[in-house]
Residue, then its C-alpha position, 0 to 999 in steps of 0.5 A: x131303231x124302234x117302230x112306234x105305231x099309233x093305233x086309233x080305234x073309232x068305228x071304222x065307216x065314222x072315222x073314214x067319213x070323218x077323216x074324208x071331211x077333214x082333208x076336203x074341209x081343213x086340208x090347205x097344201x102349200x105347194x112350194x116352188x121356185x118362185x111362188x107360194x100356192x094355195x088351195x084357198x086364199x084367206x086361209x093364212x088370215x087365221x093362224x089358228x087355221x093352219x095347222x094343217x098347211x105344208x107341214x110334214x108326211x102326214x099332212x101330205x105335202x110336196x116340197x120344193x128340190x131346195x128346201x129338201x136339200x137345205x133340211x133333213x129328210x122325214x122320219x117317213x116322207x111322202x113321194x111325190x103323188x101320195x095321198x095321206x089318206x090313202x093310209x090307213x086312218x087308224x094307225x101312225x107308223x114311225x121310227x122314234x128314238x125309244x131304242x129297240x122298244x116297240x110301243x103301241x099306244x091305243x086311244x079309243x074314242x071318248x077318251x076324256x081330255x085329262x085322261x089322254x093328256x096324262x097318257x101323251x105325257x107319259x109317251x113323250x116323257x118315255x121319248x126324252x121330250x124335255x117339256x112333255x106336259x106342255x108339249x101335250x098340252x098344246x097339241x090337244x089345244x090346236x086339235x080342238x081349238x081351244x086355250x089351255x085353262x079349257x083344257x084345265x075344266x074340262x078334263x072329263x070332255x069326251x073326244x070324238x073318233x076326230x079328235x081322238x085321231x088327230x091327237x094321236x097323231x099328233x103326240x105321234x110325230x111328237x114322239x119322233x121329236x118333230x118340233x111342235x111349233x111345226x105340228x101346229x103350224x105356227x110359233x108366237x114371236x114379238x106378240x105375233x104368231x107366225x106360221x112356220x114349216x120345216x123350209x124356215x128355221x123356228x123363230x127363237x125368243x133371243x131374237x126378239x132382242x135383235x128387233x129391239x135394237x133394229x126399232x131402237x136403231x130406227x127411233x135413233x133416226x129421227x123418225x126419216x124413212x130408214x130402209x132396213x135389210x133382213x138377210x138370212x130372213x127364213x120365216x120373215x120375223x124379223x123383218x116383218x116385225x120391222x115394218x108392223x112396228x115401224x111402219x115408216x121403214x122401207x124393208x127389204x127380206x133377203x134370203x137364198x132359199x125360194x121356200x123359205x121366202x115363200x113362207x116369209x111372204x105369206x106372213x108378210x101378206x097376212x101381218x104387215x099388209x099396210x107397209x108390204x115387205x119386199x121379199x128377194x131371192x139373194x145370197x147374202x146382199x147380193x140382190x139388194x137393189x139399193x144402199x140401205x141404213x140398216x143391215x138386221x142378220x141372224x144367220x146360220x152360226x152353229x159350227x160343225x161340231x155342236x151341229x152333231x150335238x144338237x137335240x134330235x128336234x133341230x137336228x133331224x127336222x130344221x133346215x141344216x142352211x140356216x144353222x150350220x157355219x163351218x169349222x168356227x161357225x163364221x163362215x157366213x158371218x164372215x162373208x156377210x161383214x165383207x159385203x157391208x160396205x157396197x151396200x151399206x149408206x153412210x152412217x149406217x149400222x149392222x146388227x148381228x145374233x151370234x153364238x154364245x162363244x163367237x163375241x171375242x172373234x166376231x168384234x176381231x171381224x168387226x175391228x178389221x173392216x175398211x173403213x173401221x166403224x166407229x162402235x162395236x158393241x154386244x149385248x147379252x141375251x136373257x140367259x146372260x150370253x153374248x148374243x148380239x153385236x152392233x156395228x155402226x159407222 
């Protein structure tokens, strides 16, 4: 396994001061717990641009909660319990990467021009397998100097300070390592909104975006009469939080059996739905659901064990195995979610389902047995032509 260390070279007394100002300044820990989301400054999730630096990963220095680090992969590099990130060394970045028995050292001084480390971050992630290297670089130095990509574009000779110049280091490091950018940065855009997400939630996907669509087309169907919605499985609270920004009339409940994924469910909630506020419970599967509701919305784990050992390295070693893995057949939890409907499902109401490409034919089978049967079973494709979601009403 090879060793990847990241050197940075800025005078050392400026880059240790910059660094100490950073982590007073931008550092806002999450600390995930059973029962809450805790942070140091209160407004700072008003701004998703803001939260890079939130309960990411080892280098942002954060402590997860016992279910969240059963339900993912461990870091390439964790931090244990009382470590200070900064009391690593600020000029280099150490990690195991997937470059084989290669030992690379990638040196980024100062007052590098953009276009000048942009070029060498491509080449480093190109060399680590990353499929989108030129965007996966793009977007990084992006949230290191809070700027938009046709900046970058004229602004190809801008000098990066010893700050900048660290941050994108180790940024494109961990990169390397195959932790998913959308975790790097903090955040991942889904329905027009951005989200923030860590590793206790699964990255939203744009396919869901299409089980939203049926939700909101479900509701209008309903004559605009307050229809109460359960997300179960909610993970980052996408959907249900898309639910209630666009259909502000619905009641909706997010289910989900991980404390940190809610917390991250909430916190989202908190800063994009606050005029129709999301009631967020602890719950295996429909469990804790505390009334009938009309609608039942679920993207839940459905890779089967088999394709879960074949997944890129970037979902594979960083995603929550919870929300992903389903058994032999992928079913399981599918399975046991279409045997609950019926105790918490009012009259009339429908279930919408993501599955995976090739589970239609068994998953209509799983719908077709139900007692009482329902009265349509439907799917619909995705964008790239595959079975992905399924209607159940009654």
């Amino acid at each position: 396994m090879a060793i990847l260390q990241v050197n940075v070279r800025p005078a050392s007394r400026e880059s240790k001061s910059l660094r100490s100002q950073w982590w007073e300044k931008e550092r806002t820990v999450i600390h995930s717990t059973d029962t809450s989301l805790q942070h140091s400054q209160p407004t700072s999730l008003t701004d998703p641009f803001k939260i890079h630096s939130i309960a990411t990963q080892s280098s942002a220095g954060v402590r997860r909660d016992p279910a969240s680090t059963r339900s993912a992969m461990q870091t390439t590099t964790p931090l244990e319990d009382g470590d200070d990130p900064s009391a690593k060394s600020p000029n280099a970045f150490d990690a195991h990467s997937s470059l084989g028995s290669q030992s690379i050292k990638w040196t980024l001084t100062p007052s590098t021009p953009v276009g000048r480390a942009l070029v060498s971050a491509v080449q480093r992630l190109n060399e680590a397998g990353c499929d989108s290297a030129r965007l996966d670089a793009q977007v990084l130095l992006c949230h290191v100097l809070h700027q938009d990509r046709s900046w970058l574009f004229a602004h190809h000779e801008y000098p990066l300070d010893p700050f900048e110049a660290e941050q994108f280091t180790e940024l494109v490091a961990r990169r390397v390592c195959r932790e998913p950018v959308a975790y790097l940065i903090g955040r991942k855009e889904f329905y027009g909104m951005d989200f923030y997400v860590d590793r206790r939630v699964l990255i939203p996907r744009p396919e869901t975006e299409l089980l939203v669509d049926l939700a909101l087309g479900q509701i209008q169907d309903r004559n605009n009469r307050r229809v109460v919605v359960a997300d179960v499985g909610t993970g980052s609270g996408a959907i249900a939080v898309t639910v209630a920004v666009h259909a502000p009339e619905t009641k909706v409940y997010g289910l989900d059996v991980s404390a940190g994924a809610l917390a991250v469910a909430q916190a989202n909630a908190d800063r994009l739905a606050p005029q129709n506020p999301v009631t967020f419970l602890q719950s295996d599967l429909l469990a804790a659901l505390p009334e009938p509701v009309d609608l039942i919305v679920a993207n839940l784990p459905y890779i089967t064990d088999k394709d879960y050992q074949t997944l890129s390295p970037d979902i594979r070693n960083y995603e929550p195995q919870l929300a992903l893995k389903a058994g032999a057949l992928g079913l399981d939890v599918i399975e046991r979610l279409l045997q609950q409907v019926h105790a918490h499902l009012k009259p009339k109401g429908a279930v919408l389902l993501e599955i995976g490409s090739e589970q239609g034919d068994d998953v209509i089978k799983l719908a077709k047995a139900m007692r009482p049967k329902p009265t349509y079973v439907g799917m619909r494709r995705d964008y790239s032509g595959h079975i992905r979601m399924v209607t159940i009403e009654f």
